[in-house]
C-alpha positions in Angstrom: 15.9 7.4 16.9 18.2 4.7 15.2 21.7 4.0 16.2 22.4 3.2 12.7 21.3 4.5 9.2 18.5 4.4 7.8 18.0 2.4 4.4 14.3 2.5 2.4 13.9 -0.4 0.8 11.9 0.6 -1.6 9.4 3.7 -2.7 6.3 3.2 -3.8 3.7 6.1 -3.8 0.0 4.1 -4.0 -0.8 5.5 -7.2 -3.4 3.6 -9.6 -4.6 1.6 -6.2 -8.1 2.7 -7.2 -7.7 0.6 -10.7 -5.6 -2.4 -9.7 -8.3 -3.2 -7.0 -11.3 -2.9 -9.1 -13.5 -5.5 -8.6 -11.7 -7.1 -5.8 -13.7 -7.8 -2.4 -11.7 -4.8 -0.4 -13.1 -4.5 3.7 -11.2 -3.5 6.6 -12.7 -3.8 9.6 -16.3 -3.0 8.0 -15.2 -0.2 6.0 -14.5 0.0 2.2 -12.5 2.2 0.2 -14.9 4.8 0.3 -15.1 4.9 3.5 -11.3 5.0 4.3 -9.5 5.4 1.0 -6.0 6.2 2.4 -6.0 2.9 4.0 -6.4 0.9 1.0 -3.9 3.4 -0.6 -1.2 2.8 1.7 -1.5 -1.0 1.6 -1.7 -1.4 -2.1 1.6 1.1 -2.0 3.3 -1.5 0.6 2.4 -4.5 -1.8 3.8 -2.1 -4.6 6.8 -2.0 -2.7 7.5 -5.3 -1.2 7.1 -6.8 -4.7 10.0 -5.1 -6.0 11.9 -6.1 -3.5 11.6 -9.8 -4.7 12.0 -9.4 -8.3 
C-alpha cells in the first residue's frame, strides 16, 4: 500500500555476482555463497544498483 507512486530507482538483476566476488572473503552469518547463493545474489544486485544511482 502507498499513497503515492511508486518510483524504482534503479534495476539491477545480480548477474555475474559469482565473478565479481571471486576471491573475496564472503560470510553471512556463518554461511557462504554455497550455502545461501541468492543472498549474496541479491546484495551484489543492490550494490549494482545503488552504484548507478551515484554516477
Amino acid at each position: 500500500l502507498a499513497l503515492t507512486d511508486v518510483v524504482l530507482a534503479a534495476d539491477a538483476d545480480g548477474d555475474g555476482w559469482e565473478e565479481a566476488c571471486a576471491g573475496l572473503p564472503l560470510d553471512h552469518m556463518g554461511r557462504g555463497p554455497g550455502d545461501d547463493p541468492n543472498f549474496f545474489r541479491a546484495a551484489y544486485a543492490a550494490g549494482v544498483a545503488a552504484r548507478k544511482l551515484v554516477r
